[in-house]
MIGURO-604444 format. One line per 8 residues: for each residue x, y, z of C-alpha. Coordinates in steps of 0.5 Angstrom, whole numbers. Layout:
% MIGURO-604444
X:Y:Z  ...
This chain:
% MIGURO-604444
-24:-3:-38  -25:4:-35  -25:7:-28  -31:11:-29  -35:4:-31  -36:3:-23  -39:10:-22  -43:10:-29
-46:3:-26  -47:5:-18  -50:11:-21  -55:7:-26  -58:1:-22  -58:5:-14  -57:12:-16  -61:13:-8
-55:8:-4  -51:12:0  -44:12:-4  -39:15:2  -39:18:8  -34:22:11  -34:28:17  -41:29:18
-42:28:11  -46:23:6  -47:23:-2  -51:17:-5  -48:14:-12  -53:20:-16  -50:25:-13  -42:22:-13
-43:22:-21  -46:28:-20  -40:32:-18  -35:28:-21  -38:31:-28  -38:38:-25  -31:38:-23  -28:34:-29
-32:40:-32  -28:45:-27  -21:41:-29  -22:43:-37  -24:49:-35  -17:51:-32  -15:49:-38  -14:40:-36
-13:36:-43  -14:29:-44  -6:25:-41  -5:31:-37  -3:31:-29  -6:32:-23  -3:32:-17  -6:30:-10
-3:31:-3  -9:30:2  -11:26:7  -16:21:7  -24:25:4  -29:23:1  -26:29:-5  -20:25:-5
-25:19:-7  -28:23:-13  -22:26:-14  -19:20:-17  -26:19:-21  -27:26:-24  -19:25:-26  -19:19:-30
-27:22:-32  -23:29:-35  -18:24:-40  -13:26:-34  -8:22:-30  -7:22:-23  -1:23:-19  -3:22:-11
3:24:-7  6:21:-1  4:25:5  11:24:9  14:26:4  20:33:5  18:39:1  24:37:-4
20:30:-6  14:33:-7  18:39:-12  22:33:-15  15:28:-17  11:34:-19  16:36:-23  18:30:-27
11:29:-27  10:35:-31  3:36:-26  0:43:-27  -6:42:-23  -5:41:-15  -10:39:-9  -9:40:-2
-13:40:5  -12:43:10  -5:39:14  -2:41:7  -5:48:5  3:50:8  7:45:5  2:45:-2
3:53:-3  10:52:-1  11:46:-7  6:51:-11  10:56:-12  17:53:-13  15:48:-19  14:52:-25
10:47:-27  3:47:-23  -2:53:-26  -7:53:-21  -8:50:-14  -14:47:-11  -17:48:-4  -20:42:-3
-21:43:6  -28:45:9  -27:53:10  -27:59:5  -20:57:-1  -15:62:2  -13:67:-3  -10:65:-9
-12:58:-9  -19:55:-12  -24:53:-8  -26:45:-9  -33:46:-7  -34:52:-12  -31:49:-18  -37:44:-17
-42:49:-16  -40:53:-21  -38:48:-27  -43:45:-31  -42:37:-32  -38:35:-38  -39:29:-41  -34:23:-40
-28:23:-44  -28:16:-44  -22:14:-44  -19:6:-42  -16:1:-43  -9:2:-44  -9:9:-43  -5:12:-38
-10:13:-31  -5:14:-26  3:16:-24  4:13:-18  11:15:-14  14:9:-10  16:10:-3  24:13:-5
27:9:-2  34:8:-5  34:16:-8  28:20:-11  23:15:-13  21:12:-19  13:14:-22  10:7:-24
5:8:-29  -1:5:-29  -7:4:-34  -14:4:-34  -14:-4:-35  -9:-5:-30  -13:-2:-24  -18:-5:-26
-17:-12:-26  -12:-11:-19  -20:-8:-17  -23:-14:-20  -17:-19:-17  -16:-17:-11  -25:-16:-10  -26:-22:-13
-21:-26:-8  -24:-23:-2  -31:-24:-4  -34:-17:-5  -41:-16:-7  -46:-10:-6  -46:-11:2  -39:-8:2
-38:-1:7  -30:0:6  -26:4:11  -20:8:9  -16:7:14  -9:6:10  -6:12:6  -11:12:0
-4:15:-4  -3:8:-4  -4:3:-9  -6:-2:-4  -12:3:-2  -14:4:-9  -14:-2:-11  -20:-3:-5
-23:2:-6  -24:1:-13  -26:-6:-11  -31:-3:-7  -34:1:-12  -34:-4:-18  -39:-8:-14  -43:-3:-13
-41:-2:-5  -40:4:0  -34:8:3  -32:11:9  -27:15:11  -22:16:17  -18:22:15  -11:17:18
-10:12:22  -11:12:29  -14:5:34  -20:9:38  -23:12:31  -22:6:28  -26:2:32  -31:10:33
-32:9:25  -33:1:25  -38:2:31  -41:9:29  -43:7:20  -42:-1:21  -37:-2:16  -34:-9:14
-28:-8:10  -21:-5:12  -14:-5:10  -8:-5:16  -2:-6:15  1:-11:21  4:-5:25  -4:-2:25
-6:-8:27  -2:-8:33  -3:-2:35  -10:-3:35  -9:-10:39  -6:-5:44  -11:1:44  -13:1:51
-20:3:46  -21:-5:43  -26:-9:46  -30:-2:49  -34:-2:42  -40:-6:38  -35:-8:31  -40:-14:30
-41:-11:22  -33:-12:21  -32:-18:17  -25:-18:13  -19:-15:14  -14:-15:8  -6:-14:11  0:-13:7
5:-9:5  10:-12:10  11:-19:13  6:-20:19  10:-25:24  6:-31:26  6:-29:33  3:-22:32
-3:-26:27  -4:-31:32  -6:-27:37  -10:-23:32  -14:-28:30  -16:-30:36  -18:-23:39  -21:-22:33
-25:-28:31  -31:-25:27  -27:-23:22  -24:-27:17  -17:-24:15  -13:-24:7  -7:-22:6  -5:-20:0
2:-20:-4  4:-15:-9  7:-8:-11  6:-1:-13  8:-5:-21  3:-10:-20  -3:-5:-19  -2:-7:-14
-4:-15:-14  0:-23:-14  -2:-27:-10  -8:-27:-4  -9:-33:2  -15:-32:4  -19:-33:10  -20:-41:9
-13:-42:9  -12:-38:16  -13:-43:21  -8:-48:26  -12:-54:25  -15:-59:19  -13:-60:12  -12:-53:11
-7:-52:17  0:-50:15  0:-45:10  0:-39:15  7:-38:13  5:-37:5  2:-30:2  -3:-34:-2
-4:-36:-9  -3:-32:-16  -10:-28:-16  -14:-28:-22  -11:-27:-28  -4:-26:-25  1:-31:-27  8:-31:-23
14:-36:-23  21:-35:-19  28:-35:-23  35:-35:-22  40:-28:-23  38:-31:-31  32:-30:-32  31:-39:-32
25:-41:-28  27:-45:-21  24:-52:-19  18:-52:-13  22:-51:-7  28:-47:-10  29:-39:-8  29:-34:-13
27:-28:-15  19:-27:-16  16:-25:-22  9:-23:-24  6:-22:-31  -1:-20:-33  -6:-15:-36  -5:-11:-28
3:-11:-30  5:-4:-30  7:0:-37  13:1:-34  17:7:-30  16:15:-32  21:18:-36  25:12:-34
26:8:-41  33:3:-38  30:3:-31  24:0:-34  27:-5:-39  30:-8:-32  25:-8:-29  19:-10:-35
23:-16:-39  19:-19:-44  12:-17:-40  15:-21:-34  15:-16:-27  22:-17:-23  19:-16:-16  25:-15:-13
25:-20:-8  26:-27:-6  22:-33:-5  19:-40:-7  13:-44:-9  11:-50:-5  8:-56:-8  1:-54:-8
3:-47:-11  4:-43:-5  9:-37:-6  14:-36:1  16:-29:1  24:-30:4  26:-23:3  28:-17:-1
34:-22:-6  39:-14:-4  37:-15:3  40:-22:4  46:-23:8  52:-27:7  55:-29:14  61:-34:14
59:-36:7  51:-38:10  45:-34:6  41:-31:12  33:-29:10  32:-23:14  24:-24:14  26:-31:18
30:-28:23  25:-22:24  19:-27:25  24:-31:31  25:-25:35  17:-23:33  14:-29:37  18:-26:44
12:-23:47  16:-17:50  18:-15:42  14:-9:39  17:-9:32  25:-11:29  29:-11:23  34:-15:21
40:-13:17  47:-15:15  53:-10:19  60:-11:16  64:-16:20  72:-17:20  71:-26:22  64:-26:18
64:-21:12  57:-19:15  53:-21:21  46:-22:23  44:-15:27  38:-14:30  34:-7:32  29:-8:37
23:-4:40  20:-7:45  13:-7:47  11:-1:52  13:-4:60  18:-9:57  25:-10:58  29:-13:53
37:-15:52  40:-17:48  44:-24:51  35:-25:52  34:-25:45  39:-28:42  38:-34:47  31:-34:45
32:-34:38  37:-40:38  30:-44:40  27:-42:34  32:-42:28  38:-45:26  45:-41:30  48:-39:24
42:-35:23  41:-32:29  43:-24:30  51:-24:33  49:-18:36  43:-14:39  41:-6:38  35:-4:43
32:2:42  26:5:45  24:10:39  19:7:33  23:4:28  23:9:21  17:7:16  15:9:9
8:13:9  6:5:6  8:3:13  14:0:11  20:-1:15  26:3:12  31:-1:12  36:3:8
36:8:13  37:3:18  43:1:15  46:8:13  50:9:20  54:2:20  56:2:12  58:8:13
65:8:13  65:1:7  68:3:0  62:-2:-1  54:-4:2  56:-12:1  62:-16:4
C-alpha cells in the first residue's frame, strides 16, 4: 500500500483524463504525474531526505493536491497546517515536527514568512501562489520547470506519510502520525463505502489540511476520478463550482450545510451532476438533516464517523439507511457501521467490552489505526493500547451493530446525580425552527453540582428566549436533561478550522473561578 500507487495507475490506464481543475486551470493524469515527479525532484534538490517534513499552509489548489504526492513520491512526510491556527501554533508544530521545508499561498505569504523566520528548523520556503515568488522565497512553479523528474522513492506500507496535528483543543496539539497503509486503507474504506468508481469528480470544499478531506480526496484518486478545488468554503461558489465542472461528490460538515440551505444562491444553479455528500466532523441534528434530504433529494447523503487517529475512518451510514420509512427506517440517529477493515467495540473505564446497549467509550482497531503521537510516547501508550484506538467519546452499539455516538465521555454532565449526554440535548434545542447552532456544557451549580447550560445562536430574523427553549425542550427529553438555564447570543459560536464547535472555549469563563473543571 503506497500513496503514489493512485497516480502511477491514473496515469497509466487514462494519461488524457482530466485530473484536476482549479482557478482556470486544468492538468490531466499524465501531466499531474509529470509535475509531482519534477517537484519531488526540487525537494531533493533543496536537500529533502527520505522521512524528512514538509510543511504545507495554504488553502485549498490543485498544488496543494500535487503537493501531497510529490511528498510522499520524495520519501518525505507531510505536515499540512491548520489555517486557523495563531502564529505561535504554526511555530510550535513545525518546530516539533522538526519541518525544513514550508509552502504557502498567497493568504498566507504574511503569516508563512512570519513562522519561516522564527523556527530555525525551516531552510527554505516555498511560494506556491500565482504571481512572481517574492524575494527570498522559491517559486513553485519554477521548481517544476527547472527540475528534472526524480524516480519514485517507493516508500509504503508502514512508512511514515503524514504528521497531521489535531485541532488543539486542550493545550498545543498533538501531531498523529500516519502511514502509507493507514491513508490508504481509510481512502479504500471510506471510497469503497461511498460507492466511488471512475465517474467521480470530487469537490474540495472543506480544509484539505484535514484528514477528512484527505481521506476523499485519496478515494477519489484511487479509483481513478477527477478533482475540483474551491480555495475555502462559501454557498454561492459552491454551487458556481457544482454547476460550472459538474461535480459529483463533496465533503460538508452539518454548519456547511446549513449555511448552504440558507444561501440566498441555492435553488438558482443547475447542480443535477451532485450525487453524494458525506458529513461529518460533528453531529448533524436531526432536524437540520431532515430538511437536507428533503431540499436535496437527488443527492444521497453518508455520514461518516472518525478522527484524525483513525485515517480518519469508523464507521459510514450510507444513503440506504437515510430514509423515514420501510425497514430501514429508524437509523437516522446511527453514525453507520464499522467500515471495511475497521473493527470497534465499546468499553467501560477498564478496557472491558460492554453489552449492545450499554454506553462506554468507542474503540477502533485496524490497519487505518494510527502509529501513535509525535514525540509523545506516554500520550500515545494512553491512547494506543494493545493496537486498540480510544476515541475518546462515548456511545453504544444496537442490536443490528449501529454505533450511537452520545458525546465526548470528558464532556458529560453529572447534575444532580443524572448523567446527561450533551449531544441528546443539542439535538432537542436543534429541531427548534428558530435555532441556527448550540452547544451543551456543564456550569457549576450550588444545589446541582453542574447544570445543563445551553449557548444559542439563532437563525437570521429569529427571536429566542430562554423560558422558549427550555419549554420546548421539556417536549422532546426527559426534565432533568433539559438545560436549567439558556445564553442566547447572536455571534457565531467558536469552531475548529475542522468545523468543530470549541467547547473548551466555551466552558473557560464559567470555570473559571473553580479549583476543578467537574463538580
Amino acid at each position: 500500500m503506497y500513496l503514489t500507487q493512485a497516480l502511477h495507475r491514473a496515469a497509466a490506464t487514462t494519461p488524457g483524463a482530466v485530473a484536476t481543475i482549479c482557478a482556470g486551470r486544468s492538468h490531466s493524469w499524465a501531466e499531474v504525474r509529470e509535475r509531482v515527479a519534477r517537484f519531488a525532484g526540487a525537494l531533493r534538490d533543496l536537500g529533502v531526505k527520505p522521512g524528512d517534513r514538509v510543511a504545507v499552509l495554504s488553502m485549498n489548489s490543485d498544488r496543494y493536491f500535487e503537493l501531497y504526492f510529490a511528498v510522499a513520491w520524495a520519501g518525505a512526510v507531510i505536515l499540512p497546517m491548520n489555517t486557523r491556527w495563531s502564529v505561535p501554533e504554526h511555530v510550535y508544530s513545525i518546530e516539533d515536527a522538526g519541518a525544513t521545508i514550508l509552502v504557502l499561498d498567497d493568504t498566507f505569504l504574511e503569516t508563512g514568512r512570519a513562522v519561516g523566520d522564527i523556527c530555525e528548523t525551516i531552510a527554505h520556503v516555498v511560494y506556491a501562489g500565482d504571481g512572481p515568488a517574492p524575494a527570498g522565497l522559491k517559486s513553485y512553479e519554477a521548481m517544476i520547470a527547472e527540475a528534472s523528474p526524480a524516480p519514485d522513492a517507493g516508500h509504503g506500507g508502514d512508512d511514515l506519510a503524514g504528521i497531521f496535528y489535531t485541532g488543539g483543543t486542550t493545550g498545543f496539539p498533538k501531531g498523529v502520525m500516519l502511514s502509507h497503509q493507514n491513508l490508504w486503507t481509510g481512502a479504500l474504506c471510506v471510497g469503497a463505502g461511498i460507492g466511488y468508481d471512475s465517474s467521480v469528480r470530487y469537490l474540495h470544499a472543506a480544509p484539505m489540511f484535514h484528514l477528512a478531506d484527505v481521506g476523499l480526496s485519496n478515494a477519489a484518486s484511487i479509483f481513478g476520478g477527477s478533482h475540483v478545488f474551491l480555495p475555502a468554503f462559501e454557498p454561492a461558489a459552491l454551487l458556481r463550482q457544482i454547476a460550472e465542472h459538474k461535480a459529483t461528490h463533496t465533503l460538508l460538515v452539518p454548519t456547511m450545510i446549513r449555511m448552504l440551505l440558507d444561501s440566498s444562491e441555492f435553488g438558482k444553479h443547475d447542480i443535477s451532476s451532485w450525487k453524494g455528500i458525506l458529513y461529518g466532523a460533528s453531529p448533524m441534528a436531526e432536524a437540520l438533516l431532515t430538511e437536507a434530504l428533503k431540499r436535496l433529494p437527488s443527492v444521497a447523503f453518508t455520514q461518516g464517523y472518525g478522527q484524525t487517529e483513525l485515517a480518519p475512518l469508523a464507521t459510514l451510514l450510507g444513503p440506504e439507511w437515510h430514509v423515514f420509512e420501510g425497514p430501514r427506517a429508524g437509523k437516522l440517529r446511527s453514525a453507520g457501521r464499522p467500515g471495511i477493515c475497521v473493527e470497534l467495540r465499546i468499553v467501560d473505564a477498564d478496557g472491558r467490552e460492554l453489552p449492545r446497549g450499554q454506553v462506554g467509550e468507542i474503540t477502533v482497531r485496524g490497519p487505518n489505526a494510527m502509529r501513535g503521537y509525535w514525540n509523545k510516547p506516554e500520550q500515545t501508550a494512553a491512547t494506543l493500547v494493545d493496537g486498540w484506538v480510544r476515541t475518546g467519546d462515548g456511545g453504544y452499539l444496537d442490536e443490528d451493530g449501529f454505533l450511537y455516538v452520545v458525546d465526548r465521555v470528558k464532556d458529560m454532565i453529572v447534575s444532580g446525580g443524572e448523567n446527561v449526554y450533551s449531544a441528546e440535548v443539542e439535538n432537542a434545542l436543534m429541531q427548534h425552527p428558530g435555532v441556527g447552532e448550540c452547544a451543551v456544557i456543564g456550569v457549576p451549580d450550588e444545589r446541582w453540582g453542574e447544570r445543563v447550560h445551553a449557548i444559542v445562536v439563532p437563525r437570521a430574523g429569529q427571536a429566542l428566549s430562554a423560558d422558549e427553549l427550555m419549554q420546548h425542550s421539556k417536549t422532546l427529553i426527559a426534565g432533568y436533561k433539559c438545560p436549567r438555564s439558556v445564553d442566547v447570543r447572536q455571534e457565531a459560536l467558536p469552531k475548529s478550522g475542522a468545523g468543530k464547535i470549541l467547547k473548551a472555549d466555551l466552558r473557560k469563563p464559567y470555570w473559571a473561578d473553580e479549583t476543578r473543571n467537574v463538580n
